[in-house]
VOPAGU-2260 file (C-alpha; in pm, 1 decimal, decimal comma):
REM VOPAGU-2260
SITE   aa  ch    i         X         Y         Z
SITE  UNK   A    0    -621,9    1628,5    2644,2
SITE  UNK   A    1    -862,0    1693,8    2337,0
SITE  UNK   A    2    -653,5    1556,8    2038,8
SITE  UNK   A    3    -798,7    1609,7    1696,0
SITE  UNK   A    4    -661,0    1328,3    1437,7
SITE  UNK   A    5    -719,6    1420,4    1021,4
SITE  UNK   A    6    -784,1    1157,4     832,0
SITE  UNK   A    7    -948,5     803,4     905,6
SITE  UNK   A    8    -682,5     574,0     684,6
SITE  UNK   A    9    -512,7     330,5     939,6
SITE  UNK   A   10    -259,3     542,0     981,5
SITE  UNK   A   11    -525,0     828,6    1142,2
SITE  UNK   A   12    -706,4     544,9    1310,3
SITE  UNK   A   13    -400,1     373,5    1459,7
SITE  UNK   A   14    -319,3     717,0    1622,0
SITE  UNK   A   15    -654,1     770,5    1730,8
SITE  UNK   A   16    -658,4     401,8    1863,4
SITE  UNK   A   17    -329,2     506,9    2058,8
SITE  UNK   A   18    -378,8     837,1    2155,0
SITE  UNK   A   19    -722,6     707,7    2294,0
SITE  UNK   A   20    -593,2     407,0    2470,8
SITE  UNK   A   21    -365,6     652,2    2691,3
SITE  UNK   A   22    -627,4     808,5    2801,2
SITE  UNK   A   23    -689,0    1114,3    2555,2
SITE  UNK   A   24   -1036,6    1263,4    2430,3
SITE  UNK   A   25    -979,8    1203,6    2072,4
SITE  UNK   A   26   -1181,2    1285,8    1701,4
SITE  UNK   A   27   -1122,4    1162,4    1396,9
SITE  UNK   A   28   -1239,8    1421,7    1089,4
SITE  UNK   A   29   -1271,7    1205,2     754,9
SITE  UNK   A   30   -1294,0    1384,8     444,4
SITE  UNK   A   31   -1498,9    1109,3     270,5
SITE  UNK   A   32   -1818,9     879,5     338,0
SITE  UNK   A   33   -1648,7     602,0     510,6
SITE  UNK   A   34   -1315,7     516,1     683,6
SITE  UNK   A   35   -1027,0     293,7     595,9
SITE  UNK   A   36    -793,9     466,2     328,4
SITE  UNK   A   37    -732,6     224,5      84,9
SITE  UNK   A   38    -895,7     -82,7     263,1
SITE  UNK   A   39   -1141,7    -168,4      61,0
SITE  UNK   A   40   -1414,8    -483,8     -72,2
SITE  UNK   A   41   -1653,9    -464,2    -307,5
SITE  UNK   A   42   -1901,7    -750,9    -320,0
SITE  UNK   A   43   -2128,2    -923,4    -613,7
SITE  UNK   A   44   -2439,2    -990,9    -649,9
SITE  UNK   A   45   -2359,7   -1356,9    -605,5
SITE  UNK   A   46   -2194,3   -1292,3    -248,0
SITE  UNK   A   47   -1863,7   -1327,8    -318,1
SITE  UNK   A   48   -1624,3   -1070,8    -176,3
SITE  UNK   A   49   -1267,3    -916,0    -326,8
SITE  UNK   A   50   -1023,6    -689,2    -124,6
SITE  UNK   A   51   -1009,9    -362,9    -348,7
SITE  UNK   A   52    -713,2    -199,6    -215,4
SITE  UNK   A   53    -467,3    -292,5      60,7
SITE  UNK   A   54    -444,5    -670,5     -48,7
SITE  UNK   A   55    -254,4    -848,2     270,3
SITE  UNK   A   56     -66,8    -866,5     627,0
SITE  UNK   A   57     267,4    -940,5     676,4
SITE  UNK   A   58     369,8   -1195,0     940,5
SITE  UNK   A   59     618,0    -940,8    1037,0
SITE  UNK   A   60     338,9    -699,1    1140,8
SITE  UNK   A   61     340,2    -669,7    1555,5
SITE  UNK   A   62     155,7    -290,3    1562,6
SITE  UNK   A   63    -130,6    -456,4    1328,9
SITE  UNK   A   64    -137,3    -802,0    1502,2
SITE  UNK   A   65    -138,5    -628,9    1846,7
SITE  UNK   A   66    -432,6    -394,4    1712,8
SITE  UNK   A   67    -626,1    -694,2    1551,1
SITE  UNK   A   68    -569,2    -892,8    1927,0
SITE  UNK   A   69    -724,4    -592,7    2080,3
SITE  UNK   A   70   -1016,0    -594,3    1871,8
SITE  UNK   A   71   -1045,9   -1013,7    1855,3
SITE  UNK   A   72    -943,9   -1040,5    1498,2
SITE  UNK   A   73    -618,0   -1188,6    1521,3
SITE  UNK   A   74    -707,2   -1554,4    1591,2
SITE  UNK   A   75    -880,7   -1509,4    1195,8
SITE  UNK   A   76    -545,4   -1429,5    1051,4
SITE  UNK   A   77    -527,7   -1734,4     751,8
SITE  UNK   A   78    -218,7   -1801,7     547,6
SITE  UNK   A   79    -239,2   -1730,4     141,9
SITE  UNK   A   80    -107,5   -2081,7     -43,0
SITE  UNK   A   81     -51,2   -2086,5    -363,9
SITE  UNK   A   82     186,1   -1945,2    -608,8
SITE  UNK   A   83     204,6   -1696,5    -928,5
SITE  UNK   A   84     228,8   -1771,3   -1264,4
SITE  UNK   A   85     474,1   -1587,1   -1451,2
SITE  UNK   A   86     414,5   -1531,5   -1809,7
SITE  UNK   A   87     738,2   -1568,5   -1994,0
SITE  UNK   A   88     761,4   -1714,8   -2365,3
SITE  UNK   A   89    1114,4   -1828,4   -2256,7
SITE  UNK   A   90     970,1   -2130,8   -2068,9
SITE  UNK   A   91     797,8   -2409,7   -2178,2
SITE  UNK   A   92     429,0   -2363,7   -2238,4
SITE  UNK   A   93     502,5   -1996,7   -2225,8
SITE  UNK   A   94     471,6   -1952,7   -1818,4
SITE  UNK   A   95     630,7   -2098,2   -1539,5
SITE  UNK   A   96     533,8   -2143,0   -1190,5
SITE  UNK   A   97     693,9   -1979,1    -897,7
SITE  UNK   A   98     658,8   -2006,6    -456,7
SITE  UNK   A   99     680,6   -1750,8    -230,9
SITE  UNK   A  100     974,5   -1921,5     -47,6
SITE  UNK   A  101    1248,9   -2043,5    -198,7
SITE  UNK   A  102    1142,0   -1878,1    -584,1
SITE  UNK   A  103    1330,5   -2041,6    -890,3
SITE  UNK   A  104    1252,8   -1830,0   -1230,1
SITE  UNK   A  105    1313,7   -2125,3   -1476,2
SITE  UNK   A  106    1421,6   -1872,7   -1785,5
SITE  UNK   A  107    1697,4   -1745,1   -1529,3
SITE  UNK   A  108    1856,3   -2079,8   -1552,3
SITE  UNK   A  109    2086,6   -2249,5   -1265,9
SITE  UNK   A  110    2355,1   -1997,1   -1308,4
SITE  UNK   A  111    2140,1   -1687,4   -1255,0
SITE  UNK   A  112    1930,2   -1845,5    -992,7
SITE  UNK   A  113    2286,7   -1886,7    -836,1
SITE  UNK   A  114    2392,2   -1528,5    -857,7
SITE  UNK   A  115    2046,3   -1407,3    -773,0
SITE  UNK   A  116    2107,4   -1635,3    -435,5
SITE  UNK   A  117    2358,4   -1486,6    -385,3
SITE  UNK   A  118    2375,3   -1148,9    -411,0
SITE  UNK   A  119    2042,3   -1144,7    -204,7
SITE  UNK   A  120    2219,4   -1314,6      35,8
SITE  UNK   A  121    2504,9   -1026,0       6,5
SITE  UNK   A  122    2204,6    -752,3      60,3
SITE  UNK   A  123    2038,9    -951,3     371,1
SITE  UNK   A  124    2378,1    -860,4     570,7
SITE  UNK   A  125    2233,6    -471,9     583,2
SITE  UNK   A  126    2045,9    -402,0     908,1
SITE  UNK   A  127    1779,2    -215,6     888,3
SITE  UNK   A  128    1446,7    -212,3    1038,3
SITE  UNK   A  129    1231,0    -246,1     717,9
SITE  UNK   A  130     927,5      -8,4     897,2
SITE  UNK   A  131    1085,5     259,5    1087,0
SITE  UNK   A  132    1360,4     560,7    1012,8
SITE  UNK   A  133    1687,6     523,3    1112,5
SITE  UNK   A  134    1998,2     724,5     941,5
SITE  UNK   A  135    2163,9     490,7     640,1
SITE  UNK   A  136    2311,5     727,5     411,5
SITE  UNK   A  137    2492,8     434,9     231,0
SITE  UNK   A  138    2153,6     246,5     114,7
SITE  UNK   A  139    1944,4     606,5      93,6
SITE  UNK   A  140    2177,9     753,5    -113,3
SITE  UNK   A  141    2226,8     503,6    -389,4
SITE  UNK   A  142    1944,2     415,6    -695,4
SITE  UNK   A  143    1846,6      38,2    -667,9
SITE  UNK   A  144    1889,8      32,5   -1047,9
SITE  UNK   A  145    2231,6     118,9   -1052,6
SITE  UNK   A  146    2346,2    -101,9    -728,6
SITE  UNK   A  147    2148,8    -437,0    -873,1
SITE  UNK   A  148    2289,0    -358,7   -1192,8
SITE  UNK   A  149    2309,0    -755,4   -1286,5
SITE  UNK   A  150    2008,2    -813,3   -1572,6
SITE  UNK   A  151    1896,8   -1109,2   -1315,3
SITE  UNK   A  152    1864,3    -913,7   -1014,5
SITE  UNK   A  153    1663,4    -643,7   -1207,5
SITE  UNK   A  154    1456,5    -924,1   -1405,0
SITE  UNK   A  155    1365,1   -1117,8   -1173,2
SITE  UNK   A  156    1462,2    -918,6    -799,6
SITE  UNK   A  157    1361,4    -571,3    -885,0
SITE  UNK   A  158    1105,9    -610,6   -1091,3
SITE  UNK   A  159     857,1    -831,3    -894,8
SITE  UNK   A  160     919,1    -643,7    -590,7
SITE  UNK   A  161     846,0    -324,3    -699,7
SITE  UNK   A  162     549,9    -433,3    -859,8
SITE  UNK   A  163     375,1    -605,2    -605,5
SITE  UNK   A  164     546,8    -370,3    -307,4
SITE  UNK   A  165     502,4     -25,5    -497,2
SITE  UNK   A  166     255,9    -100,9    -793,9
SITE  UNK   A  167     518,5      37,6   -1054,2
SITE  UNK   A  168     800,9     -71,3   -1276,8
SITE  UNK   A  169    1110,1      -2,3   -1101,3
SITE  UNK   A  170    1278,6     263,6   -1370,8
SITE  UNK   A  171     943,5     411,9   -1334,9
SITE  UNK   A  172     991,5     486,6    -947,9
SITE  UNK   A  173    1371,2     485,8    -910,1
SITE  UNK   A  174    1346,0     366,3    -574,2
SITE  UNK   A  175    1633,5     411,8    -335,3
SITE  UNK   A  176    1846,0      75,0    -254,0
SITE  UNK   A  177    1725,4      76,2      60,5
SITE  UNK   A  178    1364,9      77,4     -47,7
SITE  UNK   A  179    1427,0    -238,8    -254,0
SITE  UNK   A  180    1607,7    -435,8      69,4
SITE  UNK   A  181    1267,5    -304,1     231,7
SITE  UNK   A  182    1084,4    -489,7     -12,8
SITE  UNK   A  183    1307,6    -762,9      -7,6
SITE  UNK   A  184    1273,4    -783,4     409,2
SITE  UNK   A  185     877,3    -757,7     349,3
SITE  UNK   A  186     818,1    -936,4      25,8
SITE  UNK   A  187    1026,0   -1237,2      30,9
SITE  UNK   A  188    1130,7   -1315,7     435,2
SITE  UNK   A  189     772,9   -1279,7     568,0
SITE  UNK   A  190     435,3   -1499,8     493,4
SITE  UNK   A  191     158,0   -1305,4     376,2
SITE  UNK   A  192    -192,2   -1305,5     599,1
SITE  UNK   A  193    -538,9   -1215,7     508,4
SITE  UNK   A  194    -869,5   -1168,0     708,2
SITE  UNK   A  195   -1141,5   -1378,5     647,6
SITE  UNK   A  196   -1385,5   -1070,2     684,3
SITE  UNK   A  197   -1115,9    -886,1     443,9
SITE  UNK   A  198    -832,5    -636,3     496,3
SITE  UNK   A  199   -1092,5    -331,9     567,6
SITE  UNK   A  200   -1215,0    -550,7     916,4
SITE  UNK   A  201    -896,6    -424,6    1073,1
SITE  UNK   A  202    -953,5     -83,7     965,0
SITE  UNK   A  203   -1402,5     -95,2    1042,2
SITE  UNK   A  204   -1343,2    -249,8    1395,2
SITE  UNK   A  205   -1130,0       8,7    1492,6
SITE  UNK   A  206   -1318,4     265,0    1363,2
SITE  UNK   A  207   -1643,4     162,8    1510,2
SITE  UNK   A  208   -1444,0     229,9    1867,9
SITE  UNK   A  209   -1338,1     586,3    1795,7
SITE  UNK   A  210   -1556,7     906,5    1750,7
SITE  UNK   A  211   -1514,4     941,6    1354,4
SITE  UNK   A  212   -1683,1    1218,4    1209,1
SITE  UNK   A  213   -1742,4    1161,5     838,7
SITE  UNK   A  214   -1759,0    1422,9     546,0
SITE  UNK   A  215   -1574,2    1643,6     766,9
SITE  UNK   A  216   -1282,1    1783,1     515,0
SITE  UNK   A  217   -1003,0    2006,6     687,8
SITE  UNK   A  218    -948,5    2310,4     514,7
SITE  UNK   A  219    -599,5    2401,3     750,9
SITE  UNK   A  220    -435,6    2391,7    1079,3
SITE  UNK   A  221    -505,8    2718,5    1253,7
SITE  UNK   A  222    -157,7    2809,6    1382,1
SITE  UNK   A  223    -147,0    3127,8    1719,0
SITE  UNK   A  224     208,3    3220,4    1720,3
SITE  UNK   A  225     454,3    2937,9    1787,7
SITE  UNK   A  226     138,1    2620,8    1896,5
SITE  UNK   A  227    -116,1    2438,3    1665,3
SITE  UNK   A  228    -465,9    2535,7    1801,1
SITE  UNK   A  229    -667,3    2299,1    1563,0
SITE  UNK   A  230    -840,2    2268,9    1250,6
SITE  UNK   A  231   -1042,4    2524,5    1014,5
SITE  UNK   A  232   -1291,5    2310,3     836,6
SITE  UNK   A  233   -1398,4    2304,2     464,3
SITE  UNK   A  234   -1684,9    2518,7     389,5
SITE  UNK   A  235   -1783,2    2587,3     658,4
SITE  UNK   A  236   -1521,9    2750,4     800,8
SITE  UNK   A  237   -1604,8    2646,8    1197,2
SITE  UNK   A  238   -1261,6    2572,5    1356,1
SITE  UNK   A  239   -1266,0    2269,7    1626,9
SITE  UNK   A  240   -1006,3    2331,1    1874,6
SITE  UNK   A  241    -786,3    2077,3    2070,6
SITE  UNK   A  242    -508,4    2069,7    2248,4
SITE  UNK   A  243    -287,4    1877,0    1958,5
SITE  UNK   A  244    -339,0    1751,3    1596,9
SITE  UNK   A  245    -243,2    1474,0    1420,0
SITE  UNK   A  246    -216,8    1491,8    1066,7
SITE  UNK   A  247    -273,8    1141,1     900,9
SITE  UNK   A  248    -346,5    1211,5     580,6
SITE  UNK   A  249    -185,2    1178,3     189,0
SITE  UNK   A  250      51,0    1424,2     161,8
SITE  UNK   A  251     -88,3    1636,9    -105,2
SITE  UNK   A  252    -365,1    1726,8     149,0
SITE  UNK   A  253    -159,2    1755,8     461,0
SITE  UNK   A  254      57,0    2010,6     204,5
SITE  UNK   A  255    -260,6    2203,1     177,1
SITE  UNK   A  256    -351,8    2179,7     535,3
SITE  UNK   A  257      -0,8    2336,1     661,0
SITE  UNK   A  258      88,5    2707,5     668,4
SITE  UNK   A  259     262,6    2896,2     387,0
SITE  UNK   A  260     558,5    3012,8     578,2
SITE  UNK   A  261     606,7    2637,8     675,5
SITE  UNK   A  262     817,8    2604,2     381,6
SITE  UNK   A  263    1034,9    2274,8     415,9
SITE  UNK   A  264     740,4    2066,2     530,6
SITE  UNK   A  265     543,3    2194,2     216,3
SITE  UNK   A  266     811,1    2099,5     -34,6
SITE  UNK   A  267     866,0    1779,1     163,0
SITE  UNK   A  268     508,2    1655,6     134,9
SITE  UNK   A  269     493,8    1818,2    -223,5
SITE  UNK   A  270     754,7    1630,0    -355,3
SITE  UNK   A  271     648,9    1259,9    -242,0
SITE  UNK   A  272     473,5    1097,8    -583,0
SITE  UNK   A  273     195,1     859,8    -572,1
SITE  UNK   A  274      10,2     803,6    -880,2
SITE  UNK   A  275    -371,4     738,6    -886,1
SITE  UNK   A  276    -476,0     379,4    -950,3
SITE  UNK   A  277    -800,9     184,5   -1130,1
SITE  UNK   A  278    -847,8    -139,4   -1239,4
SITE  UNK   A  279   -1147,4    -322,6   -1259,4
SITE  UNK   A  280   -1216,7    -653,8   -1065,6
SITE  UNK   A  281   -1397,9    -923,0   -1277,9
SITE  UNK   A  282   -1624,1   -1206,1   -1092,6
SITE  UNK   A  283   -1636,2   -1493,0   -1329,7
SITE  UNK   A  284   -1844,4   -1806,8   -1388,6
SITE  UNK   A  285   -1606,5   -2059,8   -1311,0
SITE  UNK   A  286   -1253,8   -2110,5   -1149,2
SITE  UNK   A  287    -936,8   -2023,5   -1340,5
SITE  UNK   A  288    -656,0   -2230,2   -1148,5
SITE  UNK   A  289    -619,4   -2370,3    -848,9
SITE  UNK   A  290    -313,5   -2316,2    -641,9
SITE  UNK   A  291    -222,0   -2000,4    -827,4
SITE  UNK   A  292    -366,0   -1626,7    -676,2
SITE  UNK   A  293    -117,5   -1444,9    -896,6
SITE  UNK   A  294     -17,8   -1396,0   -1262,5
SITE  UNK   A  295     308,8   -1152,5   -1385,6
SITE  UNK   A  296     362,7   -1072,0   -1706,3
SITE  UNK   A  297     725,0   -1034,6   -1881,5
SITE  UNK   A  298     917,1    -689,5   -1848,5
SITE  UNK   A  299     884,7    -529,8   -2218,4
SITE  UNK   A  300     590,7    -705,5   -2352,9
SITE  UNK   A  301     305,0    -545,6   -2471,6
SITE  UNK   A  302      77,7    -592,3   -2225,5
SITE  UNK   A  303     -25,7    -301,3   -1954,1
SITE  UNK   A  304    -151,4    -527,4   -1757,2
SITE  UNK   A  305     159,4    -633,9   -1505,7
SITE  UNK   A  306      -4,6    -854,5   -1283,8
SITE  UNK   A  307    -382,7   -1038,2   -1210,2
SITE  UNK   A  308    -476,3   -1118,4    -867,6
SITE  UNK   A  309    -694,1   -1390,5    -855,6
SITE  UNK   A  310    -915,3   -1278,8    -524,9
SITE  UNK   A  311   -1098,2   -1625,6    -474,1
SITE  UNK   A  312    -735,0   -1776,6    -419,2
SITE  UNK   A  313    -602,9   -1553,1    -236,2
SITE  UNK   A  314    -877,4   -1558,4      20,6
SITE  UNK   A  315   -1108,7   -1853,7     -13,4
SITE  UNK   A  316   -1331,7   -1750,5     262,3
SITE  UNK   A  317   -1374,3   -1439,1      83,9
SITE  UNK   A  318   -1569,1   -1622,5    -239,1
SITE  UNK   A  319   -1730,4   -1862,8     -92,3
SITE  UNK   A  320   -1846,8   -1973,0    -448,1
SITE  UNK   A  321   -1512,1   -2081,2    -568,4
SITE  UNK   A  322   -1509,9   -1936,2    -876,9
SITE  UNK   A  323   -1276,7   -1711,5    -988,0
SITE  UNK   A  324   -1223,6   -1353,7    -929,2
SITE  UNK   A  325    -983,4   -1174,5   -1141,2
SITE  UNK   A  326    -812,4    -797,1   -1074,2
SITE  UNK   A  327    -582,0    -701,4   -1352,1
SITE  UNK   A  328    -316,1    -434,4   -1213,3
SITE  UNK   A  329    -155,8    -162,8   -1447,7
SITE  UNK   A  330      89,1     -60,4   -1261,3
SITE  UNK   A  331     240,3     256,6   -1336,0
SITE  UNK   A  332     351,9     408,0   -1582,2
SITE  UNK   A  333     115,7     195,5   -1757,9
SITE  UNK   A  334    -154,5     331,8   -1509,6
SITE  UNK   A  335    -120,1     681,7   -1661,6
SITE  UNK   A  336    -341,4     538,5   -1943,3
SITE  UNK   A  337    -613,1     421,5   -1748,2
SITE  UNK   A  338    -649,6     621,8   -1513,8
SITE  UNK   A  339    -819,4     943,3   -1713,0
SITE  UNK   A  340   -1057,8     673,9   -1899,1
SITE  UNK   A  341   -1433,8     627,4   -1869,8
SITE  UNK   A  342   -1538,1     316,7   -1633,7
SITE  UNK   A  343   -1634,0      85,9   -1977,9
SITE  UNK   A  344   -1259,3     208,5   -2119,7
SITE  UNK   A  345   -1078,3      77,0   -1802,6
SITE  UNK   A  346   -1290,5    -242,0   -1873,2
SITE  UNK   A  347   -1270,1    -281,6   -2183,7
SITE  UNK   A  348    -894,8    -271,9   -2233,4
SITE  UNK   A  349    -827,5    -516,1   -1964,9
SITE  UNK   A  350   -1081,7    -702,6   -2097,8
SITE  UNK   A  351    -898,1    -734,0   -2413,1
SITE  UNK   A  352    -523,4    -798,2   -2220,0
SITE  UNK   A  353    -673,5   -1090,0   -2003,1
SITE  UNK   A  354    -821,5   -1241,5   -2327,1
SITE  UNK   A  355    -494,2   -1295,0   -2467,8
SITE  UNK   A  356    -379,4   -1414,4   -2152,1
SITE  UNK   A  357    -647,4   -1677,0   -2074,0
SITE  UNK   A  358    -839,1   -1759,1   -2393,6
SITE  UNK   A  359   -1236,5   -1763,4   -2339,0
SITE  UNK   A  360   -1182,1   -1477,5   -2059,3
SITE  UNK   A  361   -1467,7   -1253,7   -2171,0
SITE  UNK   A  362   -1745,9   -1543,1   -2199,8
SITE  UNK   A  363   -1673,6   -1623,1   -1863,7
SITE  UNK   A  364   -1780,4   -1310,5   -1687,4
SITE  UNK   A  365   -2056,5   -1239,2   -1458,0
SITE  UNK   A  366   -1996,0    -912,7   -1333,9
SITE  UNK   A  367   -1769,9    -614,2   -1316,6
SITE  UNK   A  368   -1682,9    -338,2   -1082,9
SITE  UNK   A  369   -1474,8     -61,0   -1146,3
SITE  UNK   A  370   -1233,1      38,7    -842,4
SITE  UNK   A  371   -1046,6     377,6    -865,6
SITE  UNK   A  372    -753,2     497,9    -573,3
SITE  UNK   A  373    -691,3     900,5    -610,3
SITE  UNK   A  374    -399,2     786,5    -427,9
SITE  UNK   A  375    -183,4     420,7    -479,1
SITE  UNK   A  376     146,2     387,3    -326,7
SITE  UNK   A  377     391,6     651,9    -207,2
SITE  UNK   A  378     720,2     648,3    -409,6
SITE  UNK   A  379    1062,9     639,6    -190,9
SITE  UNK   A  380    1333,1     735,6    -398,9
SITE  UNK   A  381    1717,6     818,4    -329,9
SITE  UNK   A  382    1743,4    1007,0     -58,6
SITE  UNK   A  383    1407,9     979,5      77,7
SITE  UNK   A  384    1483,2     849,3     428,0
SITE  UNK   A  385    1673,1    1143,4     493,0
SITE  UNK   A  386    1413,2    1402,0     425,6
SITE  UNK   A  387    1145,6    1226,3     593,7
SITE  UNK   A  388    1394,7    1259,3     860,3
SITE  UNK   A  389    1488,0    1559,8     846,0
SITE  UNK   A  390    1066,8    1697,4     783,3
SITE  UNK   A  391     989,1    1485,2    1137,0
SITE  UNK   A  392    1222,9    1667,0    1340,2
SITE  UNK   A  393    1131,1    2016,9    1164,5
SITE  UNK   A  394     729,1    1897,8    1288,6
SITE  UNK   A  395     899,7    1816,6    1623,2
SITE  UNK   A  396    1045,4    2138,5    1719,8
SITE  UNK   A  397     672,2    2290,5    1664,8
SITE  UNK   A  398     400,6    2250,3    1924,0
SITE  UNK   A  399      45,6    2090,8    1883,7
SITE  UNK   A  400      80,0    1914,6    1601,7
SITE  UNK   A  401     243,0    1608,6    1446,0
SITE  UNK   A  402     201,8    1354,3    1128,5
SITE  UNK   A  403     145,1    1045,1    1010,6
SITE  UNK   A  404     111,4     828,0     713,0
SITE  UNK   A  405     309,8     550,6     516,8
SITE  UNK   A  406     432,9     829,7     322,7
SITE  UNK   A  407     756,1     853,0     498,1
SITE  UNK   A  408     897,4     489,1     600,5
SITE  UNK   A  409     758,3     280,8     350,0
SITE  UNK   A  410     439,4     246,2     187,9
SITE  UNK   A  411     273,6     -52,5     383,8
SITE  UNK   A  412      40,3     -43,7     652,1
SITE  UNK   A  413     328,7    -157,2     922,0
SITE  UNK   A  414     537,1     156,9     831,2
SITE  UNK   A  415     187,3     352,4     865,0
SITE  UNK   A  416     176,5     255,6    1200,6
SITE  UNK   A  417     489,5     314,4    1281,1
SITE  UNK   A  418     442,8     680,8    1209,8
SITE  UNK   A  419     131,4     635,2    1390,0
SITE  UNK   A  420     244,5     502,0    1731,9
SITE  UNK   A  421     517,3     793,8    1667,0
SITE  UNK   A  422     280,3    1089,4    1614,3
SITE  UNK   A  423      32,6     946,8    1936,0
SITE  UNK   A  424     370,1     960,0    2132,2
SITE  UNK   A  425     429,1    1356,1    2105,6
SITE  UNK   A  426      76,4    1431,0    2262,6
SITE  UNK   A  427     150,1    1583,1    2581,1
């Protein structure tokens, strides 16, 4: 069968990869220059590399491990060591230092670190498969703010999952409970990977095995009577046929790609929020600290600036220098301010934020580059598991088409292929 697959983010190139593998003639139409969604690098002059988008694997990934063992990547997979720094004028010296297993936030004391132990251990009791859809009306239905209503499970639960799992304060995004025991399931009970090559060598080797057709935007799905027949495209206005289409991209363009009279699937994918994202990644002349790839700062300080990646950490094969490379995240709503300014602006003020957070900061840089996202991560608020639901089986009862994206289980690449393996499924 000739299957036509929009968009060339790993969801779109997962369901290419699958749809192909079973035997399908399959395109991929990108939209852009180059393929990979939000896998990104950006390199300096000095050869160092940074990951400028999707930041790591999960050790809980099996669809991307399996893909990375087809294409002979997944013997690279490296561990990130280290741990973060939290900011907190609380604690001695005005940070603290925190692991990835086992955390203890020192300001929480013994007795919150006890009820923070335990009422994760009171959450972990829920089943639920953190990348897939499955009906759970008693965690979809209720706000995460409201159900970890204890200041210490907000503090120091909520608040760094959300940020590093959604890029957002959690009031901000309201997620759903069952969101946060995603995050929780992702974030804290699984060791974080990274490619050697960077994230985007997943995404590149898979795309150098399909047919992708860059600069090729969709305009919509040409729809004869009850059957998707394929794809009008921008500008031009040529429709390619095939015999089904898979729609893989964000949702605000798959809501522009679908009919009019396709109502609930256009206020489903109209209503899903994800904010556009910049920050600026700064190579420096020296290394910053050892051991530590991450830096938070405290809920209701002044700072945008939520948390600074420290890329040469993270990934040490990436910057083979060893000196630092520093991305400061404003996650939203702080984002909102950045996100309309000028390249220099973005700069500029994080310029100014790090400075107060590492003294020296702007005599120490080399060089900058500016990285901007249209699109960051998908919000999944109360009740969110039950539209996505209830949009894929509305997509299911219609013929030659179906979609994909992390848009409706979750946000991570894992979830996106999910949805991908999913939509490949339904050709036929």
């Amino acid at each position: 069968m000739k299957i036509l697959v929009v968009g060339a983010g790993i969801a779109g190139l997962g369901a290419a990869t699958y749809a192909a593998r079973a035997g399908h003639e399959v395109r991929v139409l990108e939209a852009s220059s180059r393929a990979g969604g939000r896998a990104r690098t950006v390199t300096s002059r000095r050869g160092d590399r940074a990951d400028v988008g999707t930041q790591y694997y999960h050790s809980t990934y099996s669809r991307a491990k399996a893909l990375m063992r087809e294409v002979g990547l997944e013997r690279s997979l490296t561990k990130i060591a280290g741990d973060s720094r939290f900011f907190d004028d609380r604690a001695r010296g005005g940070s603290f230092l925190v692991g990835h297993r086992l955390p203890w936030f020192r300001p929480a004391g013994v007795p919150g670190m006890a009820r923070l132990g335990l009422e994760l251990a009171r959450l972990l009791t829920h089943r639920l498969d953190p990348y897939g859809l499955a009906p759970s009306p008693a965690l979809d239905d209720r706000l995460a703010w409201d159900a970890l209503s204890h200041p210490v499970m907000r503090e120091f639960a909520l608040r760094p999952l959300t940020l590093a799992g959604a890029i957002t304060e959690p009031e901000a995004a309201a997620p759903s409970l069952l969101h946060a025991l995603r995050l929780i399931r992702i974030i804290v009970l699984t060791e974080y990977l990274t490619l050697p090559g960077g994230i985007a060598s997943l995404h590149d080797a898979l795309a150098a095995r399909l047919r992708v057709e860059l600069e090729r935007p969709a305009r919509r799905l040409v729809v004869e009577g009850d059957r998707v027949r394929g794809v009008e495209l921008e500008g031009s206005g040529r429709v390619e046929t095939a015999d089904h289409v898979i729609v893989a991209t964000t949702p605000p363009v798959a809501a522009r790609l679908v009919p009019d009279d396709w109502r609930m699937e256009r206020e489903f994918l109209a209503s899903i929020t994800i904010p556009p994202f910049v920050f600026p990644t700064f190579f420096l002349d020296r290394p910053l600290e050892r051991g530590v790839w991450s830096y938070v700062t405290r809920q209701g300080s002044h700072h945008k600036v939520n948390i600074v990646l420290d890329a040469s950490q993270k990934c040490p094969a990436l910057a083979p220098s060893g000196k630092a490379v520093l991305q400061p995240w404003a996650c939203f709503p702080h984002s909102r301010e950045l996100v309309g300014r000028s390249d220099d602006e973005v700069v500029a003020a994080c310029e100014r934020e790090l400075g107060e957070l590492f003294p020296g900061f702007s005599s120490w840089i080399e060089e900058v580059h500016v990285t901007r996202h249209p699109y960051a991560v998908p919000f999944h608020g109360v009740g969110h598991q039950r539209r996505a639901l209830e949009f894929l089986a509305r997509v299911d009862a219609r013929r030659g088409v179906s979609f994909a994206g992390d848009y409706l289980s979750g946000g991570y690449l894992e979830p996106a292929l999910w949805s991908a393996e999913r939509a490949a499924s339904r050709v036929g």
